[in-house]
N, CA, C and O atoms as a Tinker XYZ file with bonds, in Angstrom:
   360  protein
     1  N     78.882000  -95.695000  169.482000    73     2
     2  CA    78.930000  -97.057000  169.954000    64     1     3
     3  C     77.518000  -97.649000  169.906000    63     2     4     5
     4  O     76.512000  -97.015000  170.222000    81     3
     5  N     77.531000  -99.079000  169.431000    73     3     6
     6  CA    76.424000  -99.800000  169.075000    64     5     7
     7  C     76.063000 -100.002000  170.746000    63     6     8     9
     8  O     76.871000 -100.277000  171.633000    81     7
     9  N     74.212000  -99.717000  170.915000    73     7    10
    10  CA    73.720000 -100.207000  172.413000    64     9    11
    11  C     73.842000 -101.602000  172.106000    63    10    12    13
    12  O     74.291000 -101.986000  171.026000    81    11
    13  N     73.385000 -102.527000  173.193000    73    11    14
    14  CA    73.482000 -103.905000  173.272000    64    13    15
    15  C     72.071000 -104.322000  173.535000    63    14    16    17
    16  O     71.487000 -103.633000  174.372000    81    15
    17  N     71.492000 -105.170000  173.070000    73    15    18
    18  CA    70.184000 -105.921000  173.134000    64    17    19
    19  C     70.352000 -106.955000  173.918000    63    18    20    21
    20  O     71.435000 -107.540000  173.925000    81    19
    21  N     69.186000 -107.403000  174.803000    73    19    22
    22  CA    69.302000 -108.613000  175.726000    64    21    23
    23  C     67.939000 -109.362000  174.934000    63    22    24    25
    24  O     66.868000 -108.809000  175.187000    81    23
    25  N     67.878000 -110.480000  174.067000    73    23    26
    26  CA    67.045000 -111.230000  173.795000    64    25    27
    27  C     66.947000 -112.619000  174.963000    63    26    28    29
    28  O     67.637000 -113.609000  175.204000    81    27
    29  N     65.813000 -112.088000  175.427000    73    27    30
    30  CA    65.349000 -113.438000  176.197000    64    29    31
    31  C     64.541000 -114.547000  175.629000    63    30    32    33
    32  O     64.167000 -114.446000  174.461000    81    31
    33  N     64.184000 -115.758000  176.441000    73    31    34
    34  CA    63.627000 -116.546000  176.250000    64    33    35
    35  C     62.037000 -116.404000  175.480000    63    34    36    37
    36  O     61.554000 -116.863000  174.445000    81    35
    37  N     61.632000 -115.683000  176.374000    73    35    38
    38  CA    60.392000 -115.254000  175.951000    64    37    39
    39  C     59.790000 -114.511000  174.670000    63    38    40    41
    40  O     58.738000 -114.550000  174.032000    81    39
    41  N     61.113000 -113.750000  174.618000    73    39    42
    42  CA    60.991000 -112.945000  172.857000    64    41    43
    43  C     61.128000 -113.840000  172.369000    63    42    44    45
    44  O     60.232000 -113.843000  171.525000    81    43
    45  N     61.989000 -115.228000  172.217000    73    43    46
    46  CA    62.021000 -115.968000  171.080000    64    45    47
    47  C     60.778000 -116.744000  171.030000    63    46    48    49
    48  O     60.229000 -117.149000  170.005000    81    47
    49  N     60.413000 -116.901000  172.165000    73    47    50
    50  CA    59.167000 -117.968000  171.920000    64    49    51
    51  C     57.647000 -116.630000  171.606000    63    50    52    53
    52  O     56.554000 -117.192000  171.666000    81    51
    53  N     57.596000 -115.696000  171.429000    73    51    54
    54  CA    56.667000 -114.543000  170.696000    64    53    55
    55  C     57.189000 -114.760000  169.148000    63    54    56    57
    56  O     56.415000 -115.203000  168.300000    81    55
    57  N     58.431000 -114.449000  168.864000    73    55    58
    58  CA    58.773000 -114.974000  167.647000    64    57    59
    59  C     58.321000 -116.010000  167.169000    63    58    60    61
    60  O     57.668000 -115.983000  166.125000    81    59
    61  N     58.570000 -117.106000  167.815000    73    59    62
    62  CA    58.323000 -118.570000  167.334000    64    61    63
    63  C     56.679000 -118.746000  166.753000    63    62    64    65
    64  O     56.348000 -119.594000  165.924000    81    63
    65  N     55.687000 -117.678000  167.430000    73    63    66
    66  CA    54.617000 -118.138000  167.530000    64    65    67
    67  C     53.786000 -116.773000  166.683000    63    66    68    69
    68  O     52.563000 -116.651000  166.622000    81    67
    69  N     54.753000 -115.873000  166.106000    73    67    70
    70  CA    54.369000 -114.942000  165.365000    64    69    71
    71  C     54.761000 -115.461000  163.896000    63    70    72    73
    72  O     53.921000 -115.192000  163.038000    81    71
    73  N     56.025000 -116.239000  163.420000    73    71    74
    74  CA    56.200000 -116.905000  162.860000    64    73    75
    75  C     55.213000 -117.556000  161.884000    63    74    76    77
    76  O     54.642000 -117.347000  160.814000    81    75
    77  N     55.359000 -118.625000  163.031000    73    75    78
    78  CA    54.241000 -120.052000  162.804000    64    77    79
    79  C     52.936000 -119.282000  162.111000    63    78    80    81
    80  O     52.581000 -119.483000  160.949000    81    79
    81  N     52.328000 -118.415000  162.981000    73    79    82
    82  CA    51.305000 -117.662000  162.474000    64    81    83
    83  C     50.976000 -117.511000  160.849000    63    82    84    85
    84  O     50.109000 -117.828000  160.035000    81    83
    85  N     52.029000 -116.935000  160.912000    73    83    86
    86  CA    53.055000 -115.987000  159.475000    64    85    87
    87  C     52.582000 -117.291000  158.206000    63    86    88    89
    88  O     51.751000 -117.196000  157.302000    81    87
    89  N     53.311000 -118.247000  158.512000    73    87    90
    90  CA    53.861000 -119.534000  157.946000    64    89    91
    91  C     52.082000 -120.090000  157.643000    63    90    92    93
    92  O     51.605000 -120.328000  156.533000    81    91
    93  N     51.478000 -120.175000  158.765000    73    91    94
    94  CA    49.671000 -121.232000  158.711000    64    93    95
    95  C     48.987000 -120.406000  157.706000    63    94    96    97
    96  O     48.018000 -120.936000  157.163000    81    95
    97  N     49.367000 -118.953000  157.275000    73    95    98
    98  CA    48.659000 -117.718000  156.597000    64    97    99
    99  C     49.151000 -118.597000  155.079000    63    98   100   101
   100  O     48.288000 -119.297000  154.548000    81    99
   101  N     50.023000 -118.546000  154.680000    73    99   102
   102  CA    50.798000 -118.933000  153.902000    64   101   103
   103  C     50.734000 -120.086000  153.131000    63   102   104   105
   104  O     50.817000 -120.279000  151.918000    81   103
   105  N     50.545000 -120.909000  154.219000    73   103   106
   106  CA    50.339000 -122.531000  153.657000    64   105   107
   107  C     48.883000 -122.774000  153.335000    63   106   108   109
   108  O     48.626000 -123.614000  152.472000    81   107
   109  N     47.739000 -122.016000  154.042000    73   107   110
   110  CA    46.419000 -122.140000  154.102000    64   109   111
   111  C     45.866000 -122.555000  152.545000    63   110   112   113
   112  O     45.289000 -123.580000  152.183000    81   111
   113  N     46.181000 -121.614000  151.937000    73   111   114
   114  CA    45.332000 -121.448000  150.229000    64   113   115
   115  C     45.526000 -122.374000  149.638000    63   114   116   117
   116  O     44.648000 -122.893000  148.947000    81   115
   117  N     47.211000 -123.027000  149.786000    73   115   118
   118  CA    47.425000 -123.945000  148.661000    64   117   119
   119  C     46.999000 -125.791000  149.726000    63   118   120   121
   120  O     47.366000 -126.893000  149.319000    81   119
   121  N     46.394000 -125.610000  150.708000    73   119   122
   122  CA    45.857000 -126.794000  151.081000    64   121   123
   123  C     44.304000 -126.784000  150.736000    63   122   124   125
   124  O     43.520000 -127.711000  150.536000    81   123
   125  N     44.154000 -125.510000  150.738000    73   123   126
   126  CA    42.156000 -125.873000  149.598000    64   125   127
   127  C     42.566000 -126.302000  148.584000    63   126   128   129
   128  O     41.986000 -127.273000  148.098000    81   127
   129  N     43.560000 -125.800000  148.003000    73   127   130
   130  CA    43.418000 -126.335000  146.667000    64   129   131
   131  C     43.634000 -127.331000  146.334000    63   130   132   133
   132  O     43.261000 -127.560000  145.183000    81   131
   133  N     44.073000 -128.062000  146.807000    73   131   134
   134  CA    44.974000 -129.039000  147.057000    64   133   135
   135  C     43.758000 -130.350000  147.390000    63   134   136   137
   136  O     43.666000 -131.311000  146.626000    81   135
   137  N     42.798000 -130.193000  148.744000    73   135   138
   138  CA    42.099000 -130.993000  148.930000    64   137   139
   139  C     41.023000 -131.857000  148.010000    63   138   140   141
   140  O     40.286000 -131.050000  147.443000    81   139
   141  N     40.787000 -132.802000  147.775000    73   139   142
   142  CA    40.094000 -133.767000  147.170000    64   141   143
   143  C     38.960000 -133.563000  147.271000    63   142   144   145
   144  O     38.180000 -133.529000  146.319000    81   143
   145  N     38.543000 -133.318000  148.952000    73   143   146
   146  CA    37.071000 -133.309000  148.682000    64   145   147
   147  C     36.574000 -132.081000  149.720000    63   146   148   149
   148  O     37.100000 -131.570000  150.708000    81   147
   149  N     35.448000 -131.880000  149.094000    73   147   150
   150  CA    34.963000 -130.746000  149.941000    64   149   151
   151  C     33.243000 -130.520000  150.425000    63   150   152   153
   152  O     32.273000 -130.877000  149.757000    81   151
   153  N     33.214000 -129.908000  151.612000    73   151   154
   154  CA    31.838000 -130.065000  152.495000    64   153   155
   155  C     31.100000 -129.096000  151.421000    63   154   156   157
   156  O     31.598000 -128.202000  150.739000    81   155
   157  N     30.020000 -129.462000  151.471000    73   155   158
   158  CA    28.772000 -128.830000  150.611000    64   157   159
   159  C     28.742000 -127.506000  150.618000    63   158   160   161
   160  O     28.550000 -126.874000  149.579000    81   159
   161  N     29.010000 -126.673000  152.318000    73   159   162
   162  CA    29.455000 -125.058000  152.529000    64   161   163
   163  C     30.326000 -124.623000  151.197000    63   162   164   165
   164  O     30.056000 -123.845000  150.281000    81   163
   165  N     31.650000 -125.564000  151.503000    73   163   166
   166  CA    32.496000 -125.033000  150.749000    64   165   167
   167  C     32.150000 -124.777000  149.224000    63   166   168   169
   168  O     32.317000 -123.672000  148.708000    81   167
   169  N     31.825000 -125.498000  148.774000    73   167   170
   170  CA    31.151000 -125.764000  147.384000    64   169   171
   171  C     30.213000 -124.687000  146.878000    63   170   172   173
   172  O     30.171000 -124.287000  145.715000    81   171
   173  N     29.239000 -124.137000  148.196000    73   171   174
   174  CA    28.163000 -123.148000  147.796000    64   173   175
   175  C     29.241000 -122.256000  147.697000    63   174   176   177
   176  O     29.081000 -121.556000  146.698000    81   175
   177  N     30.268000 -121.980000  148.301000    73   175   178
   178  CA    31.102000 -120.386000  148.722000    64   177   179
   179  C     31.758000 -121.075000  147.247000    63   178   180   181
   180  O     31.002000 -120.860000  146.299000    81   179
   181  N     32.596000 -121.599000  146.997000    73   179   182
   182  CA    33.409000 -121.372000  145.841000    64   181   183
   183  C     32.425000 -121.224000  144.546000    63   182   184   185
   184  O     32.827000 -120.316000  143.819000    81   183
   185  N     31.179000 -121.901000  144.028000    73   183   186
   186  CA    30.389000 -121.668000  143.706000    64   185   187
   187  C     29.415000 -120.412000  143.738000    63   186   188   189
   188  O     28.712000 -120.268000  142.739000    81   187
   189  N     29.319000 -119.699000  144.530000    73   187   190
   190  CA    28.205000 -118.407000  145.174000    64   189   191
   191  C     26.873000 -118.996000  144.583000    63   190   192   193
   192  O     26.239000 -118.385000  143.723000    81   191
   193  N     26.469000 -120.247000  145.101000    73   191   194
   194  CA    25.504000 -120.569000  144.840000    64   193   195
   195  C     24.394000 -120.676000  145.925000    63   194   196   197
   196  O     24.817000 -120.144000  146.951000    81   195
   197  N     23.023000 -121.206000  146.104000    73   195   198
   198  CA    22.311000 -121.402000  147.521000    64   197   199
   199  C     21.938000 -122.816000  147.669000    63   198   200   201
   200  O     21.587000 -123.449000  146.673000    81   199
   201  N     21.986000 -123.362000  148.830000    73   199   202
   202  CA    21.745000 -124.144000  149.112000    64   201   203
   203  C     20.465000 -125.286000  148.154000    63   202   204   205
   204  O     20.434000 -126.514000  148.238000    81   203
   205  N     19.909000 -124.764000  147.647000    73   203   206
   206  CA    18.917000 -125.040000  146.757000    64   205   207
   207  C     19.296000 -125.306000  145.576000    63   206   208   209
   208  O     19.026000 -126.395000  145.071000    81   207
   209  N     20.004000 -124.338000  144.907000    73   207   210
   210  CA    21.030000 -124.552000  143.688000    64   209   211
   211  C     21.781000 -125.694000  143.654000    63   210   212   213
   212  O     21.899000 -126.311000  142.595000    81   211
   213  N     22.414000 -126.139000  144.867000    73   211   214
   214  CA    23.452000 -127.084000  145.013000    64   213   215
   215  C     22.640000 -128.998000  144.873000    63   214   216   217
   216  O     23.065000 -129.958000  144.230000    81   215
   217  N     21.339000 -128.883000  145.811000    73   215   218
   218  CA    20.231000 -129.493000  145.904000    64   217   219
   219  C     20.056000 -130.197000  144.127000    63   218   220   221
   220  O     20.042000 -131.268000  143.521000    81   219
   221  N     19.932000 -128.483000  143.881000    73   219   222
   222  CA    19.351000 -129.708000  142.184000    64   221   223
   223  C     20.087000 -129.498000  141.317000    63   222   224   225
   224  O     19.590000 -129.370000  140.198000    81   223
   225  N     21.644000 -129.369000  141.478000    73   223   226
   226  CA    22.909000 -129.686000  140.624000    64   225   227
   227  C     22.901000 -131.623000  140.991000    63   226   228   229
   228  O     23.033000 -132.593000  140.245000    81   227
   229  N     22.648000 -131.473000  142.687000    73   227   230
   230  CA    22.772000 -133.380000  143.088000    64   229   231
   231  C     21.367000 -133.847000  142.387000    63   230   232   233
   232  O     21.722000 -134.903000  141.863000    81   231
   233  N     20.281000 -133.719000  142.138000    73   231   234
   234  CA    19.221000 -134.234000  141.625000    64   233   235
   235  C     18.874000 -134.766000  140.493000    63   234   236   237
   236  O     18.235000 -135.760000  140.150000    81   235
   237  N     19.759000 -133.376000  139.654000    73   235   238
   238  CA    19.460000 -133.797000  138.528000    64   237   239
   239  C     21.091000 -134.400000  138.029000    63   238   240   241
   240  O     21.521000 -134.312000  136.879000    81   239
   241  N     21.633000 -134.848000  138.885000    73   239   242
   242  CA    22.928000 -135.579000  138.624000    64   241   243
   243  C     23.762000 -134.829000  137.607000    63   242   244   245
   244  O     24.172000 -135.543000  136.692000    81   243
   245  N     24.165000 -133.337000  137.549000    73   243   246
   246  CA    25.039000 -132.827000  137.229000    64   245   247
   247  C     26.223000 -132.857000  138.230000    63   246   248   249
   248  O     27.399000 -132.906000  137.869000    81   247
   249  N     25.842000 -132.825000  139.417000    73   247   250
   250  CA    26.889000 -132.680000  140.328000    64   249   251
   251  C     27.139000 -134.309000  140.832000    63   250   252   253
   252  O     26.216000 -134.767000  141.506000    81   251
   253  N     28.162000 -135.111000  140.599000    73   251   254
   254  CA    28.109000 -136.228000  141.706000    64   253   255
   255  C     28.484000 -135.608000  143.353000    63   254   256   257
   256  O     28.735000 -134.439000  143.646000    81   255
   257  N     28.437000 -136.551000  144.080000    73   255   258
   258  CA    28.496000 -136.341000  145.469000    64   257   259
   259  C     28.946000 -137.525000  146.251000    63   258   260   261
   260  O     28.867000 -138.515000  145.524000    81   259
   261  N     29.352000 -137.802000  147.349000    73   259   262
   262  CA    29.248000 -139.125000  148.436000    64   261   263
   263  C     28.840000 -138.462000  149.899000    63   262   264   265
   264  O     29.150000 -137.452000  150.532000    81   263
   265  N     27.820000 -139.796000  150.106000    73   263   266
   266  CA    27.260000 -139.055000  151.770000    64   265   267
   267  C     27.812000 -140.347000  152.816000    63   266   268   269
   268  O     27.610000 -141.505000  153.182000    81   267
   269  N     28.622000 -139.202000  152.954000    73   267   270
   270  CA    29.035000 -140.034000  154.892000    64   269   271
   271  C     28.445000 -139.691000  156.066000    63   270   272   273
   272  O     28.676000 -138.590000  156.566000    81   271
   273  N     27.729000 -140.460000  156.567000    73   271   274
   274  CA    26.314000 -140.440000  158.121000    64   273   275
   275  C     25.943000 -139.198000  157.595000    63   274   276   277
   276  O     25.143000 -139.589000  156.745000    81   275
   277  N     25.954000 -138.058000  157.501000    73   275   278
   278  CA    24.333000 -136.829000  157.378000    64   277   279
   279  C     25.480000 -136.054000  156.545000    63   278   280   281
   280  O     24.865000 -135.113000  156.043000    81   279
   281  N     26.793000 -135.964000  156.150000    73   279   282
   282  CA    27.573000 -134.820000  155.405000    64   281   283
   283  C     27.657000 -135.480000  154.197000    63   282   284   285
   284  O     27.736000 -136.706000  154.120000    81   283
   285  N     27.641000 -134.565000  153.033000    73   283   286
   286  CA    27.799000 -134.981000  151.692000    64   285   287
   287  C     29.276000 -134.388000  151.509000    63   286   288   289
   288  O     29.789000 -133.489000  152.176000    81   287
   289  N     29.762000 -135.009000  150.589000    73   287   290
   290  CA    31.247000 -134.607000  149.949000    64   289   291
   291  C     31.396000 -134.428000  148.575000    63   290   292   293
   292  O     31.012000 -135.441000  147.991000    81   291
   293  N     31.778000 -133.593000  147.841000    73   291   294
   294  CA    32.168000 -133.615000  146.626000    64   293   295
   295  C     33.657000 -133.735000  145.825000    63   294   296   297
   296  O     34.757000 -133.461000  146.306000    81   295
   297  N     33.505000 -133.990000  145.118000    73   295   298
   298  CA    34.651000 -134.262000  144.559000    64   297   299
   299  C     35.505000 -133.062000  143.766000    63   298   300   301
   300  O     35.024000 -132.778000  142.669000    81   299
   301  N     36.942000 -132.164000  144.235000    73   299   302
   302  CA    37.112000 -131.187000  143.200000    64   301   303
   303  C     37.209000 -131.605000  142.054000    63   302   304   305
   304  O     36.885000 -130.654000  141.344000    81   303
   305  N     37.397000 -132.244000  141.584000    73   303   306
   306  CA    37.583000 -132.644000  139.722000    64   305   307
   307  C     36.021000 -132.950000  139.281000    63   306   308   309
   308  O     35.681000 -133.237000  138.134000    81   307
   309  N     35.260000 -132.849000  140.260000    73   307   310
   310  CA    33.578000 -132.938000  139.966000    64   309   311
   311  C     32.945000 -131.690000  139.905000    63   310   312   313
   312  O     31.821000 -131.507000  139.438000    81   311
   313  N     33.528000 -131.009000  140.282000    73   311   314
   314  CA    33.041000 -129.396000  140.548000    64   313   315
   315  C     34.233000 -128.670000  139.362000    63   314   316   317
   316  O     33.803000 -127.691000  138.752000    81   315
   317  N     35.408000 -129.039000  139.099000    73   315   318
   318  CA    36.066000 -128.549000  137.888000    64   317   319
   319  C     35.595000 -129.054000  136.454000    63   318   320   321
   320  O     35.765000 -128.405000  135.422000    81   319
   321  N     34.770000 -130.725000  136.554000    73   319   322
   322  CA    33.888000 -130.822000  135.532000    64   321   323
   323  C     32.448000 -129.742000  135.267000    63   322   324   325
   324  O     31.908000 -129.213000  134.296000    81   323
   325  N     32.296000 -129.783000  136.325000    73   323   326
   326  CA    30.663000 -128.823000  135.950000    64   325   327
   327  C     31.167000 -127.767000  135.594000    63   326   328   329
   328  O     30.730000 -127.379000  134.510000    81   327
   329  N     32.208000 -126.877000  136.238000    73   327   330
   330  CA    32.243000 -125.602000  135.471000    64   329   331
   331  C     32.698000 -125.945000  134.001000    63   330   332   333
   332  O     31.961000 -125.551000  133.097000    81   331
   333  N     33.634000 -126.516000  133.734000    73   331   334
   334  CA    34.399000 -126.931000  132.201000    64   333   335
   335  C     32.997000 -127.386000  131.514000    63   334   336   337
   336  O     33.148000 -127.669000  130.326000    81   335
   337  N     31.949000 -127.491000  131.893000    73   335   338
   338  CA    31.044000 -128.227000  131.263000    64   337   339
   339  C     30.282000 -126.500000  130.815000    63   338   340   341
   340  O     29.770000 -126.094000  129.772000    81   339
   341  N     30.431000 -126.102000  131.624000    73   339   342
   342  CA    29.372000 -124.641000  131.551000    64   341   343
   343  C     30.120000 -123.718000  130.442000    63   342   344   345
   344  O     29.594000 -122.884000  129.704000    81   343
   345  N     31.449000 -124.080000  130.521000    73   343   346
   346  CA    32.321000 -122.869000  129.202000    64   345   347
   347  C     31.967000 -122.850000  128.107000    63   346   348   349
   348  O     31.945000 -121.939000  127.280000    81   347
   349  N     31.378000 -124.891000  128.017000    73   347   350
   350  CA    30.988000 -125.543000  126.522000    64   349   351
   351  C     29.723000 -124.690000  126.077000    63   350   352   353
   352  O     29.454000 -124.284000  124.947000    81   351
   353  N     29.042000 -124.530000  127.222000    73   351   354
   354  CA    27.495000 -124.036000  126.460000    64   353   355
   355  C     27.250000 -122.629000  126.007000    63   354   356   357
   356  O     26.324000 -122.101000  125.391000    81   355
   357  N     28.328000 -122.210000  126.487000    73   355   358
   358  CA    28.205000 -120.480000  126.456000    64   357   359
   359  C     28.309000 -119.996000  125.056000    63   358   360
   360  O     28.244000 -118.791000  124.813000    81   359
């Protein structure tokens, strides 16, 4: 004979929130990719570049950029140009 389980309130809401968890893991990757624009951090990390590097990609106007009050933003299709630009020279 099958025992009997008592699911309470509380297991479902551990569920609910192990879930969700589950689900934010999931959805995470394809909202970077997804985003338009990105903070200068991000750019060095997808890049593995240094802060300096990034400096005179904006200088010497390989990289465009936009600065809102003290954060700069880039553009992904500006950062998918520079690399597509780098395949050419190789």
């Amino acid at each position: 004979m099958a025992a009997i389980e008592i699911i309470t309130k509380e297991d479902l809401l551990a569920f609910k929130a192990e879930l969700l968890s589950e689900l934010r893991l999931l959805i995470r990757p394809q909202q970077t990719e997804e985003r338009q624009w990105l903070k200068s951090k991000e750019v060095r990390t997808m890049l593995n570049i240094s802060s300096g590097t990034l400096q005179n990609l904006r200088i010497t106007g390989r990289l465009n950029y936009t600065k809102i009050g003290g954060t700069l933003f880039y553009k992904h299709s500006e950062i998918k140009r520079l690399l597509d630009a780098g395949k050419e020279n190789l």
